[in-house]
TORGUVEX-980069 format. One record per residue (C-alpha): x, y, z. Coordinates in nm, 3 decimals, m for minus. Each point is the difference from the previous one (the first is absolute). Layout:
+---------+---------+---------+
:       X :       Y :       Z :
+---------+---------+---------+
:       X :       Y :       Z :
...
+---------+---------+---------+
//
This chain:
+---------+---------+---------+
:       X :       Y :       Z :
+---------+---------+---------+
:   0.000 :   0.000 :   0.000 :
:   0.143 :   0.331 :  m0.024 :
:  m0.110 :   0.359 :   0.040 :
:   0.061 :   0.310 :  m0.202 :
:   0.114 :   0.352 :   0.138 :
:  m0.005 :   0.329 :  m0.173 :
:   0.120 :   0.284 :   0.165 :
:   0.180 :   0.341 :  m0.110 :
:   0.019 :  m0.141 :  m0.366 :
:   0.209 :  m0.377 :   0.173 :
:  m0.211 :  m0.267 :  m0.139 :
:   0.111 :  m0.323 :   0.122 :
:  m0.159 :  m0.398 :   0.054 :
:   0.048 :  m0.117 :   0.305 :
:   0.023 :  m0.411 :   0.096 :
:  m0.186 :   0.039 :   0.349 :
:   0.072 :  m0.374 :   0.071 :
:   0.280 :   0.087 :   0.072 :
:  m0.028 :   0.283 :   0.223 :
:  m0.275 :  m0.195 :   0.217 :
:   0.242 :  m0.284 :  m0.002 :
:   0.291 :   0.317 :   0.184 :
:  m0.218 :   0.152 :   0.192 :
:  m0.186 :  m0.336 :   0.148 :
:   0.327 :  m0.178 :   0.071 :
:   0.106 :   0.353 :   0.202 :
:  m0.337 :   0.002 :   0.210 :
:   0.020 :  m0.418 :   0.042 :
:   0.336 :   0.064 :   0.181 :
:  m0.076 :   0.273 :   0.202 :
:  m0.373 :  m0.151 :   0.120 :
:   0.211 :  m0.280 :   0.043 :
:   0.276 :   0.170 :   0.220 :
:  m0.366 :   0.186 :   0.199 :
:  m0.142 :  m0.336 :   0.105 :
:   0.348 :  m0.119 :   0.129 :
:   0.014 :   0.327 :   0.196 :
:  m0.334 :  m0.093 :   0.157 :
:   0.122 :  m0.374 :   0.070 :
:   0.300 :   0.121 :   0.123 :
:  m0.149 :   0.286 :   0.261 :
:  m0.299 :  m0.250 :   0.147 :
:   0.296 :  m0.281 :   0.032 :
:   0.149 :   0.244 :   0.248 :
:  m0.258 :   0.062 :   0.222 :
:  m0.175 :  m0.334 :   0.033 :
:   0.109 :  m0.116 :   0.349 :
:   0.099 :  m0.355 :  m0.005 :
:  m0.094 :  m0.278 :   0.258 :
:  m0.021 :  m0.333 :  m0.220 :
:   0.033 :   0.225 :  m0.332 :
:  m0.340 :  m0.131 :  m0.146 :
:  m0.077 :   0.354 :  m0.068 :
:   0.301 :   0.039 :  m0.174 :
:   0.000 :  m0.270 :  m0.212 :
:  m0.327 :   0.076 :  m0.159 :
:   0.200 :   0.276 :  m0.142 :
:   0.254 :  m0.226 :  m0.121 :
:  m0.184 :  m0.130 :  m0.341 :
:  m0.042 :   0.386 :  m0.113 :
:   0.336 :   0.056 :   0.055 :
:   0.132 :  m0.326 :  m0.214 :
:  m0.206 :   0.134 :  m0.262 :
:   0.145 :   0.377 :  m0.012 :
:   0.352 :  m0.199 :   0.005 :
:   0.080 :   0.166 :   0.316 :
:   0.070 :  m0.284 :   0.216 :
:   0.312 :   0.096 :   0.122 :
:  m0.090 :   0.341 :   0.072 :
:  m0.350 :  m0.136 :   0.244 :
:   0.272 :  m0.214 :   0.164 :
:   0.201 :   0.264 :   0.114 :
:  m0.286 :   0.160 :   0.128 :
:  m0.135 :  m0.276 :   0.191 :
:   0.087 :   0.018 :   0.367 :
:   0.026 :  m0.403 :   0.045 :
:  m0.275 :  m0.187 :   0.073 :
:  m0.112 :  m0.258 :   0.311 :
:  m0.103 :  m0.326 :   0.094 :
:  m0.313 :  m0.105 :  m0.154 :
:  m0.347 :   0.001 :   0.239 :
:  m0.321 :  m0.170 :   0.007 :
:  m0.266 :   0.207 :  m0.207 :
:  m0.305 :   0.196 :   0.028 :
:  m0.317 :  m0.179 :   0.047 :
:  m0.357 :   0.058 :  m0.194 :
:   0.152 :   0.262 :  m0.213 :
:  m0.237 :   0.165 :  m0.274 :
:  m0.058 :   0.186 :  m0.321 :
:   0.310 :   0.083 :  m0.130 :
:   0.203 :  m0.164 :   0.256 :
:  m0.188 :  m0.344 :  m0.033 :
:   0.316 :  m0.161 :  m0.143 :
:   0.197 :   0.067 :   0.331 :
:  m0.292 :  m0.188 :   0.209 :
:   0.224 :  m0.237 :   0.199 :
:   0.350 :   0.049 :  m0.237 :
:   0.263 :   0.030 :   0.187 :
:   0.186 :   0.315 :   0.048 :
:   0.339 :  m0.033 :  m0.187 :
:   0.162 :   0.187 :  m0.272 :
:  m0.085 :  m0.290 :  m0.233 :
:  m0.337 :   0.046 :   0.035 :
:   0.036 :   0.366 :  m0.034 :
:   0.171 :  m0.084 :  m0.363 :
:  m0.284 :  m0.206 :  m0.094 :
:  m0.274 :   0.204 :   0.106 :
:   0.201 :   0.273 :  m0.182 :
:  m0.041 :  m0.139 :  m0.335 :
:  m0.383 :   0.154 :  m0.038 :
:   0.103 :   0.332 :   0.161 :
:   0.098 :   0.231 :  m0.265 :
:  m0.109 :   0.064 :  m0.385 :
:   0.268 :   0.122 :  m0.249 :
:  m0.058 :   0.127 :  m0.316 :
:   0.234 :   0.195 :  m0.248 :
:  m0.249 :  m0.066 :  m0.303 :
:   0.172 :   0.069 :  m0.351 :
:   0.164 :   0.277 :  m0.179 :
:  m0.318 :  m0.015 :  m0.215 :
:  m0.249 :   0.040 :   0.355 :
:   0.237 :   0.099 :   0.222 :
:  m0.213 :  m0.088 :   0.345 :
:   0.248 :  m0.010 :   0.307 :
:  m0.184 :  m0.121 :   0.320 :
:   0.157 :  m0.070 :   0.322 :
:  m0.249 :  m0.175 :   0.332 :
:   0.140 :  m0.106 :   0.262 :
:  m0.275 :  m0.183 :   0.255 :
:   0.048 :  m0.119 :   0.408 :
:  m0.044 :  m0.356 :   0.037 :
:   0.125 :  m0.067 :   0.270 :
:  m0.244 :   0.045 :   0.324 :
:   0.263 :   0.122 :   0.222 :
:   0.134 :   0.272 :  m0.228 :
:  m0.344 :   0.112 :  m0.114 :
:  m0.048 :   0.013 :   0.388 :
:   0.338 :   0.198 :   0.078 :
:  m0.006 :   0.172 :  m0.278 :
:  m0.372 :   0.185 :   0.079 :
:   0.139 :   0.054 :   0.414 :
:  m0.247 :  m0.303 :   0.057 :
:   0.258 :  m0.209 :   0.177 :
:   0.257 :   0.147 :   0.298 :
:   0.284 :   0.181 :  m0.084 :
:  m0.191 :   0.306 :  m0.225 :
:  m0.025 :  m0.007 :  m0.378 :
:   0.281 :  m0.123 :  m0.217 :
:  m0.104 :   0.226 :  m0.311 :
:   0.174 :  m0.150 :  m0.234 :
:  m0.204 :   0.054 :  m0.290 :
:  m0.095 :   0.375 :   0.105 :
:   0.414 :   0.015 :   0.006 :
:   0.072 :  m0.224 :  m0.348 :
:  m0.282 :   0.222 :  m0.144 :
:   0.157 :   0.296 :   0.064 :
:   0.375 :  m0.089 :  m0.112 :
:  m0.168 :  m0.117 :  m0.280 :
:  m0.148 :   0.302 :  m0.105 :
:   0.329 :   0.220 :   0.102 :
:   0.192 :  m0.177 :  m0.245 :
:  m0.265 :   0.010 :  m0.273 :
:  m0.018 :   0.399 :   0.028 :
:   0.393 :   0.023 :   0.048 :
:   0.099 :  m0.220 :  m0.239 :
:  m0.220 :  m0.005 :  m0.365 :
:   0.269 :   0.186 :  m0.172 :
:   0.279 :  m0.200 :   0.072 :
:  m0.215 :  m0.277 :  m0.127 :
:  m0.133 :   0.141 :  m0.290 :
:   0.252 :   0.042 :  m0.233 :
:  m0.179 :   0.288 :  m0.210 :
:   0.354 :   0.041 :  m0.211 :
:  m0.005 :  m0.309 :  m0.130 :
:  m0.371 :   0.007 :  m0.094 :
:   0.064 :   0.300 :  m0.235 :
:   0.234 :  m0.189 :  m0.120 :
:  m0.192 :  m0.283 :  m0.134 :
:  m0.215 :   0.251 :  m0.129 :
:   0.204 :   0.160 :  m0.184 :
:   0.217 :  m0.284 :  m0.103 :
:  m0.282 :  m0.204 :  m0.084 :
:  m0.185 :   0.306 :  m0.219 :
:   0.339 :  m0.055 :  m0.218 :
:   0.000 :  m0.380 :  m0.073 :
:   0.233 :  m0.068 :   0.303 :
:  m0.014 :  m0.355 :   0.204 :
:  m0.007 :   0.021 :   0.408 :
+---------+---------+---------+
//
């Protein structure tokens, strides 16, 4: 497909394939580089006692190919401890699972959605869900100790970075480029 511009007598055919294909690989890396900031942040200030909580978070992290980066933000984790009992709604999956890290991972698994979409439909969506009773519970001041906010605190690194950083992202140089290379007969 490509588009035509006409402006102060330049009259040029532009391949926008190509500059979707820039400018969606730019925004893929830096929604990418968002969500780890999120992951990152609520790893830090989840309190650990078995690290069920934490693992749930675990699976989203894999995924954003920031393992290494949630480990080092992990404080450790502890002995594993008999679960909650008659659990419900979204929690029904922890009814009687034992509280370990391993069953944090695996409840962890149906926590989050990711979506870049294409450079045709570019639709980047990022939800991360609690699924674990006892950080839904510490997390909402519901258990002792106060609120964790974790999410209120990814949330808002989150949306630092994506205010601070778009241009660094966005390489709006290189998209002229294209254009202009492209409205020549050039290859990218």
């Amino acid at each position: 497909m490509s588009i035509g511009i006409e402006a102060f007598g330049f009259n040029e055919v532009i391949d926008e394939t190509r500059v979707y294909k820039a400018i969606y690989r730019d925004l893929k890396r830096y929604w990418k580089e968002a969500c780890q900031i999120f992951i990152e942040t609520i790893a830090t200030h989840i309190h650990v006692d078995t690290g069920m909580s934490l693992g749930s978070v675990l699976p989203v992290a894999e995924e954003l190919r920031m393992k290494t980066r949630f480990l080092q933000a992990m404080r450790g984790f502890g002995p594993s401890k008999s679960g909650h009992k008659k659990a419900y709604g979204p929690f029904a999956d922890n009814n009687g699972l034992r509280k370990s890290y391993a069953s944090g991972v695996k409840l962890g698994q149906r926590a989050y959605e990711l979506k870049y979409g294409t450079h045709g439909d570019p639709g980047f969506v990022f939800t991360f869900l609690i699924k674990v009773l006892q950080y839904y519970l510490h997390e909402n001041g519901l258990a002792t100790g106060g609120s964790w906010n974790t999410m209120f605190e990814g949330e808002k690194a989150m949306e630092a970075f994506l205010e601070s950083k778009i241009e660094e992202y966005l390489d709006l140089d290189e998209v002229f480029e294209i254009i202009f290379d492209s409205s020549r007969g050039g290859k990218y």
